[in-house]
C-alpha positions in Angstrom: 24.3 -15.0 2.4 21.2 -15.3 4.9 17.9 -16.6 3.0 15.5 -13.9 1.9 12.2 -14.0 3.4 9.2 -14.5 1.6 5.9 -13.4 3.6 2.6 -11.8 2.8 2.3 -8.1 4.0 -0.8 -9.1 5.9 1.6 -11.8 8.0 4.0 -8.9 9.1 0.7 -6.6 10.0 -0.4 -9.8 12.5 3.3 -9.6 13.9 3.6 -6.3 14.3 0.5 -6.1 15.7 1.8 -8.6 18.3 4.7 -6.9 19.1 2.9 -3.3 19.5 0.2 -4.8 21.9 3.1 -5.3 24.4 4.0 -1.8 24.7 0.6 -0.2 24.3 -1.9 -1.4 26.6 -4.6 0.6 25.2 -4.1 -1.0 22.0 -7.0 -2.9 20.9 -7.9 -4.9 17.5 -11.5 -4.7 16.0 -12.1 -7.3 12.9 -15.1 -8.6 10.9 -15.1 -12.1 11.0 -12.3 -12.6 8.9 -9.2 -12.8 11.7 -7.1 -16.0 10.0 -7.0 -14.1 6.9 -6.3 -10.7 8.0 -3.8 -12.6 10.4 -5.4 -10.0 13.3 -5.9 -13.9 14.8 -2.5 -13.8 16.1 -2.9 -10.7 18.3 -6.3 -12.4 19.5 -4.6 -15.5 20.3 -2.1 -13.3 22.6 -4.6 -10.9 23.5 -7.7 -11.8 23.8 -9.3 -9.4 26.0 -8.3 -6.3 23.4 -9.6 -8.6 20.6 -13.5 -7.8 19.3 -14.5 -9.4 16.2 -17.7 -7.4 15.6 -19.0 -10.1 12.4 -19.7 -9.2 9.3 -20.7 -5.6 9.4 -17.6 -3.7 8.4 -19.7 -0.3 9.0 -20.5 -1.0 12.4 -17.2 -1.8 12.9 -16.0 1.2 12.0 -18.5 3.3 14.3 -17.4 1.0 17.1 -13.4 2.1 16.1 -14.4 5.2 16.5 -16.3 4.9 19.3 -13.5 3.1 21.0 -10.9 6.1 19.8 -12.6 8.5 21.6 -12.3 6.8 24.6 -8.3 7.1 24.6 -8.1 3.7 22.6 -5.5 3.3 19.9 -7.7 1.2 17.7 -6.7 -1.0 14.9 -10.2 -2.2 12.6 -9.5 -4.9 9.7 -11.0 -6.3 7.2 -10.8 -7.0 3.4 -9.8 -3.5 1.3 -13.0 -3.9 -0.4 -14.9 -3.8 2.5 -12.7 -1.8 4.4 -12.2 0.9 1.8 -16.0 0.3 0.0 -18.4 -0.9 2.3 -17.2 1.1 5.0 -16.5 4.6 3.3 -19.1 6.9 4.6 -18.1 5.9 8.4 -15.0 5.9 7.9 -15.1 9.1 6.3 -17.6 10.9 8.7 -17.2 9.0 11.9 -13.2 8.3 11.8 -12.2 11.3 9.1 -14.2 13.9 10.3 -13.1 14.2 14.3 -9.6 13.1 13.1 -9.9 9.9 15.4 -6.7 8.1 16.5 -8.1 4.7 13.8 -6.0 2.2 12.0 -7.3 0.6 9.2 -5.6 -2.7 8.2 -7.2 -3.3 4.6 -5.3 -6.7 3.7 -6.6 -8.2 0.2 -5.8 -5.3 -1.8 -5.9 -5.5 -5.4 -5.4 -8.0 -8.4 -3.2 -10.4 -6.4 -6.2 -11.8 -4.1 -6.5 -14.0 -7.3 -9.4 -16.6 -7.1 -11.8 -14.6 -5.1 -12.5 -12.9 -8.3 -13.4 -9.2 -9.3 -15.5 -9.0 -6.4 -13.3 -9.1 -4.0 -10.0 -7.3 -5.9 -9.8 -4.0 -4.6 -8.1 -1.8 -7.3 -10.1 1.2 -5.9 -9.2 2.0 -2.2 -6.1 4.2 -2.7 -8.5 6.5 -4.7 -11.0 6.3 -1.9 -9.1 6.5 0.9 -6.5 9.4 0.0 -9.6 12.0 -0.7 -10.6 11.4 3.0 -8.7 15.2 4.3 -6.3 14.5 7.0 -6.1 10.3 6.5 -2.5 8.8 5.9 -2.4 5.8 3.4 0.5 3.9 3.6 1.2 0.8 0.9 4.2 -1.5 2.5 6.2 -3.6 -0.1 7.8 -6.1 1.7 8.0 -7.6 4.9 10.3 -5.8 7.0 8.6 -2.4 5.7 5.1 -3.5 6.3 6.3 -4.1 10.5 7.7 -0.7 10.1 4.5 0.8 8.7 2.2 -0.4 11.3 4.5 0.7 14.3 4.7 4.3 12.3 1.0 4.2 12.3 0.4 3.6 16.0 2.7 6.3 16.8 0.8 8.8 14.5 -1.9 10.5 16.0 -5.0 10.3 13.7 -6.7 8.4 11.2 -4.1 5.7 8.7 -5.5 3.5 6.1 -2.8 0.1 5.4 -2.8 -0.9 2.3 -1.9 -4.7 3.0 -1.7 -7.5 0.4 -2.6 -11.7 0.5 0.2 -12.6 -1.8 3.8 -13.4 -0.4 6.4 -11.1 -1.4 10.3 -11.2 -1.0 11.5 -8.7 1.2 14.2 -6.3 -0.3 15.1 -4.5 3.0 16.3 -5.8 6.0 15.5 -5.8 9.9 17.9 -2.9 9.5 15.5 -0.9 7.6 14.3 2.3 9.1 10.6 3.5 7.8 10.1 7.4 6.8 6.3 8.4 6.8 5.8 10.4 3.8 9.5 9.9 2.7 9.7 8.6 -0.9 13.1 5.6 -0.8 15.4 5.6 -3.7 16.5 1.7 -3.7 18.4 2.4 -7.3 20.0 5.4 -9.1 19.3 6.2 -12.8 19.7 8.8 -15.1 17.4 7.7 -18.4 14.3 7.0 -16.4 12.4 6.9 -13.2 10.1 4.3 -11.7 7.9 5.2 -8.8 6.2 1.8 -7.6 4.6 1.1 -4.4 3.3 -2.0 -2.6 3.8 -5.3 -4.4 4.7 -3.6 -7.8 8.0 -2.5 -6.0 9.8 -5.6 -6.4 8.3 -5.9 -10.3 10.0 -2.3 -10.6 13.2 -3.6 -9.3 13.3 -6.6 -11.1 12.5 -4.3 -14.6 15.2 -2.1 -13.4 17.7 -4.8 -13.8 16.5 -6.1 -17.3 16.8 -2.3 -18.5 20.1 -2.3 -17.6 21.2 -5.1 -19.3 19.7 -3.2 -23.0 21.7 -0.1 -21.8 19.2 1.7 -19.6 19.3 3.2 -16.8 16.4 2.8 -14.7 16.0 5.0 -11.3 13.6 3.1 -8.7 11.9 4.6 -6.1 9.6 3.4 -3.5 6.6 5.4 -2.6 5.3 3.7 0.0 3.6 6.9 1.6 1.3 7.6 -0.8 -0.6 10.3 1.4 1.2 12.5 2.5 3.1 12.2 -0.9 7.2 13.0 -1.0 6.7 15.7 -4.0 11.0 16.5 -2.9 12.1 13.1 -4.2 9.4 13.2 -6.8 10.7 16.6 -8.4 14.2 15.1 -8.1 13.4 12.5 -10.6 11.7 14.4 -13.1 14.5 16.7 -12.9 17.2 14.3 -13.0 15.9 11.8 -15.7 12.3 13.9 -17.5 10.1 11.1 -17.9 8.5 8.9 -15.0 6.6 5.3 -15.0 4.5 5.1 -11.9 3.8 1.6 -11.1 0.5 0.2 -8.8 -1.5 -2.9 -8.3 -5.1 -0.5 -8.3 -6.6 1.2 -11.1 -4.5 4.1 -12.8 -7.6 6.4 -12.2 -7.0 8.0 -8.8 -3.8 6.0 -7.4 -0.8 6.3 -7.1 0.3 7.2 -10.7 -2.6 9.8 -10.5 -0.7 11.3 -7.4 2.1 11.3 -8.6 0.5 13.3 -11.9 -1.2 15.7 -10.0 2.1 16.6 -7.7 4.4 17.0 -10.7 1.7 19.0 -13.0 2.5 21.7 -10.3 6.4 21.6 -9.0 8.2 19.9 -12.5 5.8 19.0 -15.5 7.7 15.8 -17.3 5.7 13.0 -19.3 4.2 10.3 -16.6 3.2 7.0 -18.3 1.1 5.3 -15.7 1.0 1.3 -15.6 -1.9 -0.3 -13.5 -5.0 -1.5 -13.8 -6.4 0.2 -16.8 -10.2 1.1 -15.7 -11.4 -2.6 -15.6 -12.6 -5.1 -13.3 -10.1 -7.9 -12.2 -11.5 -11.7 -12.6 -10.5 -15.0 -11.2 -7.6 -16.8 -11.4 -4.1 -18.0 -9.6 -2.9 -14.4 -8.5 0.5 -14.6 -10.3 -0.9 -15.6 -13.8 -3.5 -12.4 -13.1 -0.5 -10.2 -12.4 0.6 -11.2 -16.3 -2.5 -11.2 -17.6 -2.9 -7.3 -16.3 0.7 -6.0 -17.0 1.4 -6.1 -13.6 5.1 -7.5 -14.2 8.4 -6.8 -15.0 8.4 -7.5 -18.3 5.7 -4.9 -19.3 7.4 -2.1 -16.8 10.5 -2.5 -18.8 8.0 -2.1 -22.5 6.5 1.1 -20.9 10.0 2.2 -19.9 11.1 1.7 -23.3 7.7 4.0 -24.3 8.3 6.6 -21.9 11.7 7.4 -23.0 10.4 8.5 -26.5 8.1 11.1 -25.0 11.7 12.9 -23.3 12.1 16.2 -24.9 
């Protein structure tokens, strides 16, 4: 059995990146002074005539994405999600949103996981900021294989994508197999007593909780929503249908994520209890990004005691 590999999203966005600047000359990357940890260093290194690191002004940035977009450029600006996402917002939402401009945003350090950079720099809020933007895709890879995927399917979407892209390493669950859907929802596991929607890191959390369910006698559908705008409301409806009560599972705060997505899709098409695990309207602190992922319910364990909740809110 070949060894499962183990890599940060943000590693596969520098690969990808890599791989896409070879067969799209008019691809150029735009970062702020932070290219070894948004791994956008590795398309400089190979590139370094489409490379611009514009400092740290992530708002200038973006103007200069835009600017570059306009010209015919298929521009890819990075940064940190929370100052991609939040010092960034009101260019990115009227300079890159507005005229629907052909911009990629490659938001690595999203969420609880960035660990001992502390509350400041864990970005639980993006997802909410970014998906109220009209016309802007946001995309949350889980693994490695799907966050290459996810960038290609960006450049070869015309407008405006936000990548959500995390620092911790993650096991990949697909394969270099694996064929990416935008907006397609992937079922990775059937089940009939319950469905978990996860996305990003908390897919792998959601697949490990699957298993422990099963072994009480549960049966746990997972599905990966990866697309988070535009959302899959088909497979969606399918679950609620099929099992009546959902768990939505995300690294960002349960106020305007994911699971508030997923809520606001379901109230209209198939109505079914949603129990929500995230981060529960607080700020994140400091701390080795795997103990933090404990500390907030961001694990296994606690999907599986929500799971367990959910099922005594079926009618």
């Amino acid at each position: 059995m070949a060894d499962v590999i183990k890599k940060a999203t943000r590693e596969s966005y520098g690969e990808a990146l890599c791989e896409l600047g070879e067969e799209y000359p008019n691809l150029v990357v735009l970062d702020a002074d932070l290219a070894a940890a948004t791994k956008t260093g590795m398309f400089k290194k190979k590139f370094p005539d489409r490379f611009f690191d514009c400092g740290i002004a992530e708002a200038d940035m973006m103007g200069v994405a835009a600017g570059m977009a306009a010209t015919g450029k298929l521009v890819f600006a990075s940064s940190f999600a929370m100052f991609a996402a939040g010092r960034a917002f009101e260019i990115i939402r009227n300079s890159i949103g507005y005229p629907h401009l052909n911009v990629k945003i490659g938001a690595t350090h999203a969420g609880i996981s960035v660990g001992e950079d502390g509350a400041t720099h864990q970005c639980c809020e993006d997802i909410a900021l970014m998906r109220v933007i009209p016309g802007m895709t946001v995309i949350n890879p889980a693994d490695h294989y799907e966050a290459k995927a996810a960038v290609r399917a960006a450049a070869q979407l015309d407008g405006p994508v936000y990548l959500r892209l995390g620092r911790l390493a993650v096991p990949a669950f697909h394969d270099a197999s694996y064929q990416f859907q935008l907006g397609k929802g992937e079922l990775l596991t059937e089940g009939s007593d319950v469905s978990i929607v996860a996305t990003g890191l908390m897919v792998g959390e959601a697949l490990a909780a699957a298993e422990l369910l099963k072994n009480q006698g549960i049966s746990a559908r997972v599905i990966n929503l990866h697309t988070i705008k535009p959302l899959d409301e088909e497979i969606l409806a399918a679950a609620a249908r099929e099992t009546g009560v959902i768990v939505t599972v995300e690294e960002h705060n349960i106020i305007g994520g994911m699971g508030g997505a997923v809520c606001e899709a379901l109230a209209g098409i198939c109505p079914v209890p949603v129990v929500r695990v995230g981060v529960n309207d607080r700020f994140g602190m400091s701390g080795p990004a795997k103990e933090l992922l404990q500390v907030f319910g961001l694990c296994a364990e606690n999907i599986v005691e929500k799971a367990k909740y959910a099922l005594t809110l079926k009618k």
